[in-house]
N, C-alpha and C positions, 0 to 999 in steps of 0.2 A: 304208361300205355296199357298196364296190365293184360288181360286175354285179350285187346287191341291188336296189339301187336302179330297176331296172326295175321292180320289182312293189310297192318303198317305200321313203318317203324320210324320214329324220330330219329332222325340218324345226323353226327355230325360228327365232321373229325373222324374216317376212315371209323363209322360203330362203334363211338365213346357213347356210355348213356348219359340220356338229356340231364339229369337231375343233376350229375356231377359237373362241379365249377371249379376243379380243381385245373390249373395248367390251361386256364382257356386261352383261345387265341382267337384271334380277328377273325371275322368273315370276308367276303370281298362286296357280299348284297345283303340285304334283308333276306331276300330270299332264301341263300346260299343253308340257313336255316328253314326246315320244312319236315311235314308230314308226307311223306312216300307211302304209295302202296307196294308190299311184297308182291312180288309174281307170282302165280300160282306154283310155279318150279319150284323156288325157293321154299313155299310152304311145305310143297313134297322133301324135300330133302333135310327137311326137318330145323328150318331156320327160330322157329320162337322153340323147340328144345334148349337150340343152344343157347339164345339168347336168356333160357331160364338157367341153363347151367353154368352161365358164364354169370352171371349175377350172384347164383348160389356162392361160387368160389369166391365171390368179392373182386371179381378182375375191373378193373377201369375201362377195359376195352375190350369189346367184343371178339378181337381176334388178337391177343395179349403178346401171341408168339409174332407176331408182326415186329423186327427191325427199324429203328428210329432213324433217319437220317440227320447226322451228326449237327452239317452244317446250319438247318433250319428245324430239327426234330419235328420231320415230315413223315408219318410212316406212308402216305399213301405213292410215295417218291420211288422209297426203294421195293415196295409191291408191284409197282407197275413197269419197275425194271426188272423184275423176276419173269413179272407173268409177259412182257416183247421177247426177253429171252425163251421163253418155255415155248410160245406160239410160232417163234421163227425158225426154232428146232423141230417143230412139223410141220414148215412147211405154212405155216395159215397166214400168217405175215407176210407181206413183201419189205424192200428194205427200206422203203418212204413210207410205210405204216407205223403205227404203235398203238399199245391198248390206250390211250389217248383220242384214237381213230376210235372205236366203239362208241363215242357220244355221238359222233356225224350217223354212225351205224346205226343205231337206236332212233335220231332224228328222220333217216330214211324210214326206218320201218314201221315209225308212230304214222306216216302220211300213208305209207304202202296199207296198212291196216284201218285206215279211212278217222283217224284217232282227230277232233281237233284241234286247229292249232295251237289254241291257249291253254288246253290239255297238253298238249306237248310241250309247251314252252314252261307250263307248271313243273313237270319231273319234270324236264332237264334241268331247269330254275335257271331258265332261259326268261327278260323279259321281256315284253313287246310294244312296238312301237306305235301301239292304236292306244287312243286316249283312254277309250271306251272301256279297256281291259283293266286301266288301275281303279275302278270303282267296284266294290264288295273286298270281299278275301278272297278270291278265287273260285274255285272247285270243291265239293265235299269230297269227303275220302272216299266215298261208295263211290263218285261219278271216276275218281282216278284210278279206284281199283278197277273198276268196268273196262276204263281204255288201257289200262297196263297190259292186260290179260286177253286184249285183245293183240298180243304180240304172241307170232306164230313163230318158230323157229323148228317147221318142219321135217327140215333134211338133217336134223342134230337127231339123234338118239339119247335122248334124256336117262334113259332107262341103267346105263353104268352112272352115270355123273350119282343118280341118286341115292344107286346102291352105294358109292364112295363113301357120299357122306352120310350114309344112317354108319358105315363103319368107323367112321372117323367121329361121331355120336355115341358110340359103343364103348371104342376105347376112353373119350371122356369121361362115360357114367361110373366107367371102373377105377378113375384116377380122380375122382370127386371127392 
């Protein structure tokens, strides 16, 4: 992706990078494989640093300290049982949610944000069921970073999340 990767990132397998073929496993689509564009949040908080620090160390996965789930070595299994548990201990969860529910949430908010559909259905690597839609490759990566970013998340205060992570960036550079 090289300096790409500011604006998108190959991602598969819970931020394995693309070039490694070690441990692959299946997809469930063609799609399921894709170019994303980062949010512009993400860029603030300093996501291609890491992504250069984590390559420098030689890690396989962009977030290494992530737990494998034993039964199917799923890491994205037991992260998204950390982060149900951490949202329903403030309160953001009800007990019929789960970070699971955040793809319906993002589906709302790509329509609320006037995004369209097969923009939408691109990130989510959703496909669709007009015929029309399986001729080309999709979307350029500028048209997907334009509608990504067109996702407002007003009533959040970004401003600690980012401070976090340029600290959690900090401590990295010094354990490099």
């Amino acid at each position: 992706c090289g300096n790409q990767i500011a604006t998108s990132a190959r991602i598969r397998h819970c931020s394995r990078w693309p070039e490694d073929n070690r441990a692959e496993k299946s997809t469930k689509t063609d799609i399921s494989v894709r170019e994303v564009p980062l949010h512009e949040i993400l860029i603030a908080m300093g996501f291609y640093e890491l992504a250069t620090i984590r390559k420098s160390q030689g890690a396989f996965w962009l977030h290494p300290d992530l737990k494998v789930d034993r039964k199917y070595g799923d890491r994205f299994k037991v992260l998204s049982q950390h982060i149900n548990r951490t949202l329903r201990k403030f309160d953001i969860l009800g007990p019929r949610q789960s970070f699971y529910s955040t793809r319906h949430n993002l589906k709302f908010a790509l329509r609320e944000a006037n995004v369209r559909r097969s923009t939408g259905n691109e990130l989510t690597g959703h496909t669709s069921s007009h015929v029309g839609d399986t001729y080309g490759d999709g979307h350029s990566i500028q048209t997907l970073k334009e509608d990504m970013d067109k996702l407002r998340y007003e009533n959040i205060d970004w401003n600690p999340v980012i401070e976090c992570a340029h600290t959690r960036l900090k401590r990295l550079r010094l354990n490099k």
